[in-house]
C-alpha positions in Angstrom: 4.9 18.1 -27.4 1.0 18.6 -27.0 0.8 14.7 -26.2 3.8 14.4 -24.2 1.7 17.6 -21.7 -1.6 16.0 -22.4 0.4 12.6 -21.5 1.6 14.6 -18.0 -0.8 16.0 -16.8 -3.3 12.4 -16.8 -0.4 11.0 -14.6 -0.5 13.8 -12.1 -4.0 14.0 -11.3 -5.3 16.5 -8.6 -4.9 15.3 -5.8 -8.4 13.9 -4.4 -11.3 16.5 -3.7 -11.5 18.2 -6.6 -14.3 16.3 -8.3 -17.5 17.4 -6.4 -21.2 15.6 -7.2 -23.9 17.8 -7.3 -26.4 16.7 -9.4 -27.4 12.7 -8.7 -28.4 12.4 -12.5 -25.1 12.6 -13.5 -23.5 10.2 -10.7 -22.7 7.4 -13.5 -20.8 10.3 -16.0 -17.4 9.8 -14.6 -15.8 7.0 -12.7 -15.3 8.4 -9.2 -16.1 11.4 -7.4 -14.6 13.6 -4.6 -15.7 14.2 -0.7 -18.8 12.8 -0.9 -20.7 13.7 1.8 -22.7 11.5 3.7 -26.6 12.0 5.0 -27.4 11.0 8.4 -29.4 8.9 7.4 -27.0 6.8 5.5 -23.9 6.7 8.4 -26.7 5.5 10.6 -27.5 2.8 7.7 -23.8 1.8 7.7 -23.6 2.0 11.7 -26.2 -0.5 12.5 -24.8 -3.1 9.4 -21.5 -2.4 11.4 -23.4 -3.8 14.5 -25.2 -6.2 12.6 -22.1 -8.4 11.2 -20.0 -7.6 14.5 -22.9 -9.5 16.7 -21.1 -12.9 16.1 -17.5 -13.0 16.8 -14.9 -15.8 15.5 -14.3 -18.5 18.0 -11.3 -17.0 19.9 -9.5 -20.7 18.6 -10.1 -19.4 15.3 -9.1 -16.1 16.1 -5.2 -18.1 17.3 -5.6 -19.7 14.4 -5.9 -16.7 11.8 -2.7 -15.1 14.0 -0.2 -17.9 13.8 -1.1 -18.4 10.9 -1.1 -15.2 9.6 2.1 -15.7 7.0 0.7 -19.0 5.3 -2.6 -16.9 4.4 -0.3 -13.9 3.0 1.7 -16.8 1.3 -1.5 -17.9 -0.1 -2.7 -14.8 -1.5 0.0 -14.0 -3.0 0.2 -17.6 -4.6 -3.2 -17.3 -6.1 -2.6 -13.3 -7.3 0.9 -13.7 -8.4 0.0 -13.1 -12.4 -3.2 -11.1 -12.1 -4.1 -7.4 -12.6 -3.9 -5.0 -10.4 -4.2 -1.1 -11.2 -1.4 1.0 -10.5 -1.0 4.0 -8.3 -0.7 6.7 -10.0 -2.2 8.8 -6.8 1.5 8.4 -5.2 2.4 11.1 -7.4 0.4 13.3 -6.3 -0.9 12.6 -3.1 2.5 12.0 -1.9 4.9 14.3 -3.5 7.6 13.9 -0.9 8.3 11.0 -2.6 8.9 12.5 -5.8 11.0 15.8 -5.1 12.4 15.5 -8.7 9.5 13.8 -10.6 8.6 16.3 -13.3 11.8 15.8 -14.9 11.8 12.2 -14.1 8.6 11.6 -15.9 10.1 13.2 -19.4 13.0 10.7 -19.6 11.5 7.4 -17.7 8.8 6.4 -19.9 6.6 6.2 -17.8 4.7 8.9 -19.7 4.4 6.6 -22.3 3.3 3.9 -20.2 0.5 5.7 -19.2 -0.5 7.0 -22.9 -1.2 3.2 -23.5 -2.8 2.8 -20.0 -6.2 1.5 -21.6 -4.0 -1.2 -23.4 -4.5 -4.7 -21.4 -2.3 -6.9 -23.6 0.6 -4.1 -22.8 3.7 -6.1 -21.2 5.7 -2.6 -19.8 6.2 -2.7 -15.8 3.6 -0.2 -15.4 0.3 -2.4 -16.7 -2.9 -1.5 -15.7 -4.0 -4.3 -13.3 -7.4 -4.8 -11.6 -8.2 -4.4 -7.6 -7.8 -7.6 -5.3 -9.5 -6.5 -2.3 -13.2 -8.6 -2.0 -12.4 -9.6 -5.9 -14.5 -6.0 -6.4 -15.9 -5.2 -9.8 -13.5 -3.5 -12.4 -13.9 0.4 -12.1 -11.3 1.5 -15.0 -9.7 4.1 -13.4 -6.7 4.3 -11.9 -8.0 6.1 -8.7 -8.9 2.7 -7.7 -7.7 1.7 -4.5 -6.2 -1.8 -3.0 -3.8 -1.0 -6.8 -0.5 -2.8 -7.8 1.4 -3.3 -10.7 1.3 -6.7 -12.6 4.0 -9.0 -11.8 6.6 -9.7 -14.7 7.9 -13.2 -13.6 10.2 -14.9 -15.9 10.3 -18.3 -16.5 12.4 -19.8 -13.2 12.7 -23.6 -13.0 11.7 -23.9 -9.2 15.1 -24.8 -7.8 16.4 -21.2 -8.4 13.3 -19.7 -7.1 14.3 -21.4 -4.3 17.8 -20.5 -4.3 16.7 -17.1 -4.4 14.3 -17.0 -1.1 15.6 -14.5 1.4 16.4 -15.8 5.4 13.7 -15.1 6.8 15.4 -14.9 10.5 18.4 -12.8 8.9 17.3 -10.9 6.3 20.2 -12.3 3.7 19.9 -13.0 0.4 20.8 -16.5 -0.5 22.2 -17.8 -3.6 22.4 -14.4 -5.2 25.8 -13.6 -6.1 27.1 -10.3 -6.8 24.8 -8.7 -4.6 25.9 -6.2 -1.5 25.8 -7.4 1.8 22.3 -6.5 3.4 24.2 -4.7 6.1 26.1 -2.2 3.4 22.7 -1.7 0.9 21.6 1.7 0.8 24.6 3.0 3.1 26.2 5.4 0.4 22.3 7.0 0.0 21.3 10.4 0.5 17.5 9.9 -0.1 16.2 6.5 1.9 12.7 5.0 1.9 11.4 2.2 3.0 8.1 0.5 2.4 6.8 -1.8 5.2 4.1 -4.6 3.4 5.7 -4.1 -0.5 3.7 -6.9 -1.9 4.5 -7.5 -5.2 6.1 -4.0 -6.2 3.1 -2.0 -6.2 4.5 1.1 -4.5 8.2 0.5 -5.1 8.4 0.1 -9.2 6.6 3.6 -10.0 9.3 4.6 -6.9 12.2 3.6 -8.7 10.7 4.4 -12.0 10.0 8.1 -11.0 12.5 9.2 -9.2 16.0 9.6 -10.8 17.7 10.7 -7.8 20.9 8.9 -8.3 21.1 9.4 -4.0 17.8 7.4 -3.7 17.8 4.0 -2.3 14.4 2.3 -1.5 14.3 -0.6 1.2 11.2 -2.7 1.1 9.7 -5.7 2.9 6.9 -8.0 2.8 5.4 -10.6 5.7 5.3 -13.2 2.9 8.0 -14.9 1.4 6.0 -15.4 -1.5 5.7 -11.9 -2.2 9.5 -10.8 -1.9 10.0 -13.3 -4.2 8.1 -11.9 -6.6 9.6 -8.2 -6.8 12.9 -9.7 -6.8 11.7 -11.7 -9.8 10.6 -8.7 -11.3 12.0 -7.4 -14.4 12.6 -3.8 -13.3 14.5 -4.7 -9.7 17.3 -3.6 -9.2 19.8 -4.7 -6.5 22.0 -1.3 -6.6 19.0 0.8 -5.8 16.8 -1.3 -4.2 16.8 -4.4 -1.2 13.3 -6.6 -0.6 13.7 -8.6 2.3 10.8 -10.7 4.3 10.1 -9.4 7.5 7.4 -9.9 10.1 6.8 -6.5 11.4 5.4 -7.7 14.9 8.6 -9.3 15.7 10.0 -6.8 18.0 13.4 -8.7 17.8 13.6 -8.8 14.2 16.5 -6.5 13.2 16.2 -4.6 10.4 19.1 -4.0 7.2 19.4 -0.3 8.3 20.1 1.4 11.5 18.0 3.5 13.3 17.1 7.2 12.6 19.0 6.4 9.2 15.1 6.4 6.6 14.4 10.1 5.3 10.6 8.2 4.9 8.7 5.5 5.8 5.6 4.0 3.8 2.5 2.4 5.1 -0.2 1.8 2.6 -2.8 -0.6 3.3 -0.3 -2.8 5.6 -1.4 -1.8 9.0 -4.9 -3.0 8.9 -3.8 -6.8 7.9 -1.8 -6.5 12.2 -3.5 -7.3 15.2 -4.9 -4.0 16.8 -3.1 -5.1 20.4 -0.1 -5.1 18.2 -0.4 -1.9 16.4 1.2 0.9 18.8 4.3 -1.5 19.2 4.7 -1.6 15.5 4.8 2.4 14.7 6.9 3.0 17.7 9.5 0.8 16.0 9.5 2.2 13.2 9.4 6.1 14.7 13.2 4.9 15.9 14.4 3.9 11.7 13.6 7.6 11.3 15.8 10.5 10.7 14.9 13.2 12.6 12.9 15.2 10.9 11.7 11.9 8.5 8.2 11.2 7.6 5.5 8.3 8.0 3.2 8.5 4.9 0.4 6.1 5.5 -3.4 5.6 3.7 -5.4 2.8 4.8 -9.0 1.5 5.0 -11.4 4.2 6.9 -14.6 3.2 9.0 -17.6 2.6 7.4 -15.7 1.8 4.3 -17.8 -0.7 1.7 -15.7 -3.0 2.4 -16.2 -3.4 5.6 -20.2 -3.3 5.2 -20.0 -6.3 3.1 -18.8 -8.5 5.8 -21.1 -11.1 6.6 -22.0 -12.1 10.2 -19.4 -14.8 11.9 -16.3 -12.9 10.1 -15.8 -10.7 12.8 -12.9 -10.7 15.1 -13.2 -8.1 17.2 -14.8 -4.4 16.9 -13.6 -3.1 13.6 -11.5 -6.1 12.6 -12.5 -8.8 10.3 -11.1 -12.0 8.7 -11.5 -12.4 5.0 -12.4 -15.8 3.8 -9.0 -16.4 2.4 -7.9 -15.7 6.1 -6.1 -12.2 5.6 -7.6 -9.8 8.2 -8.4 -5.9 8.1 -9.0 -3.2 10.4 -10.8 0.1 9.5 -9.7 2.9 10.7 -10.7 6.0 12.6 -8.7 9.5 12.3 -8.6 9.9 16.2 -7.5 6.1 16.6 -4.0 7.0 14.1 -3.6 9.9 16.0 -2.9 8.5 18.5 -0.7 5.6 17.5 1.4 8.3 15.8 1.6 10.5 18.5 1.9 8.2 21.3 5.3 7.2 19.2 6.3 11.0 19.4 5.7 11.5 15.9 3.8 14.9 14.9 0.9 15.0 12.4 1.3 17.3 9.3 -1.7 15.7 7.8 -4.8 12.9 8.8 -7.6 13.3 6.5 -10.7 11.4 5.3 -10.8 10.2 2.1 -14.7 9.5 1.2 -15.3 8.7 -2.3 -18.1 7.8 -4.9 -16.9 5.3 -6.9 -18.7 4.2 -10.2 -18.8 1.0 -12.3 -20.8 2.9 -15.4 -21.0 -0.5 -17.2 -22.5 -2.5 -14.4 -24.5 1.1 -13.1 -23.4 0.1 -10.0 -22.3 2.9 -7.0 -19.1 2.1 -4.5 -18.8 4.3 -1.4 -15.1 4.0 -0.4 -13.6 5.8 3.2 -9.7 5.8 3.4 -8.2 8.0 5.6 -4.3 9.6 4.7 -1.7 10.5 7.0 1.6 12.2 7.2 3.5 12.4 10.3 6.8 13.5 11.1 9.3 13.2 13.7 10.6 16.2 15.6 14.1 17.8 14.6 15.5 17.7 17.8 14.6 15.6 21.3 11.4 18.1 23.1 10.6 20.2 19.9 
């Protein structure tokens, strides 16, 4: 019983801002630490390498290029990453509890508790293995407060025929091949708890999800720009059709339907997805999704802050515009300001219940190497009623 609680409470973590630096000697004694404030001195270091790499823009026919292209470069990625490591988020619990209303009881029967007793265990082959980060190919930090985290993929062995078989329409959202699976149209229709995660990757929010949460009224909708990547949580050993539906979507399409109605999602989640869209393109993408919300239903979004490291590290001629870079593997990010996601959110007559600045200190104590990370967190809901 003493492991099972000592188990427990290393899964549900504090949530961030309780682990405070305040003597520099002992920076490399833990593997990340809380609120880290920042001197003048060092914002005006990162503002001017901010100028510094944004002083040579990409060739606006490069720029087309890395928008139309936008889905082979995902399709890539997620080609190359399909069967590495990737850390898992064991932050949702915490930070986002409203996905979890049940968890504590969840967590003594799933086994996830004893997925994370044997977290430090590489050659571990459960759904829940400790991956490492994909964003900039950064040094391993061994902890799972890592950011950028997913869950390694389990892919079994399909001759590539039936992978094909299995690709999902693209333009209609069906399932192909697949027998014995509900139409798109009915999934999730019976479900008193709905969720849907917009940029699912491999699984690396919707597996702990599923895992977690026991409701037997939950159903959890997810989607994914790239083919590629639907392909491989539907591959994965713990999907399940009767409580869950990947489908490949391209969220700027404005005429792409979706397999649910509107105002029928309880919650919506946005992790690290809106940053990879065009910033002319972002209002038009929360206001759609505002309309899949119930009233009452929540956005719950955490993405890439300004002055994040990983946006200091560009080079010069990445640049697309101000704030927004192209990776060399041709995925693009934007970074974030709380005032700029206030007022996407709001401007789709959404109402904030939280927008706060994650700034952390993150340690590599075997390379004695310091990370400063910036994410920022949201949570915004939609009224109850039309003018509340």
């Amino acid at each position: 019983m003493a492991a099972l609680i000592q188990t427990e409470s290393k899964l549900q973590r504090p949530q961030f801002g309780n682990r405070y630096l305040t003597d520099a000697d002992r920076v490399f004694q833990h593997n990340a630490w809380d609120n880290v404030e920042w001197s003048e001195e060092q914002e005006a270091t990162a503002r001017k390498k901010v100028e510094e790499n944004c002083a040579q823009l990409v060739s606006s026919e490069k720029q087309a290029e890395y928008e139309n292209k936008a889905n082979s470069y995902w399709n890539d990625f997620y080609k190359i990453h399909e069967n590495r490591f990737f850390k898992d988020r064991h932050w949702l619990f915490t930070e986002f509890p409203e996905l979890f209303p049940n968890c504590k009881s969840s967590l003594d029967k799933s086994g996830l508790t004893a997925a994370a007793s044997d977290h430090s265990k590489t050659e571990s082959r459960s759904c829940l293995d400790q991956t490492i980060e994909n964003d900039f190919h950064l040094p391993q930090i061994g902890t799972e407060e890592t950011e950028q985290n997913n869950f390694k993929v389990e892919v079994d062995n399909v001759q590539d025929s039936q992978k094909t078989d299995r690709l999902v329409d693209l333009s209609s959202g069906n399932m192909l091949g697949e027998t014995g699976l509900p139409d798109t149209n009915q999934a999730g229709a019976s479900a008193t708890l709905r969720i849907l995660e917009v940029g699912c990757g491999v699984g690396n929010t919707v597996f702990p999800i599923l895992q977690t949460n026991n409701d037997p009224g939950l159903f959890v909708y997810c989607c994914d720009f790239s083919s590629t990547a639907v392909e491989l949580v539907k591959l994965n050993s713990c999907y399940d059709h009767s409580r869950c539906l990947v489908f490949v979507h391209d969220l700027c399409d404005m005429q792409a339907t979706y397999p649910m109605p509107n105002e029928s999602l309880d919650i919506i989640i946005l992790i690290f997805v809106l940053s990879a869209i065009h910033p002319d393109k972002m209002q038009a993408v929360v206001k759609r999704l505002s309309q899949l919300l119930k009233p009452g239903g929540m956005i719950l979004f955490r993405d890439y802050g300004r002055y994040d490291m990983a946006q200091l590290r560009f080079k010069k001629g990445r640049c697309l515009s101000e704030n927004f870079y192209v990776r060399g593997d041709g995925t693009r990010v934007y970074f974030f300001t709380q005032d700029e996601l206030d007022e996407l959110f709001t401007s789709a007559n959404l109402k904030k219940v939280q927008n706060v600045v994650d700034r952390r200190l993150q340690v590599n104590r075997g390379k004695q190497l310091t990370m400063y990370r910036v994410w920022i967190q949201c949570k915004y809901r939609k009224s109850l009623e039309k003018g509340e």
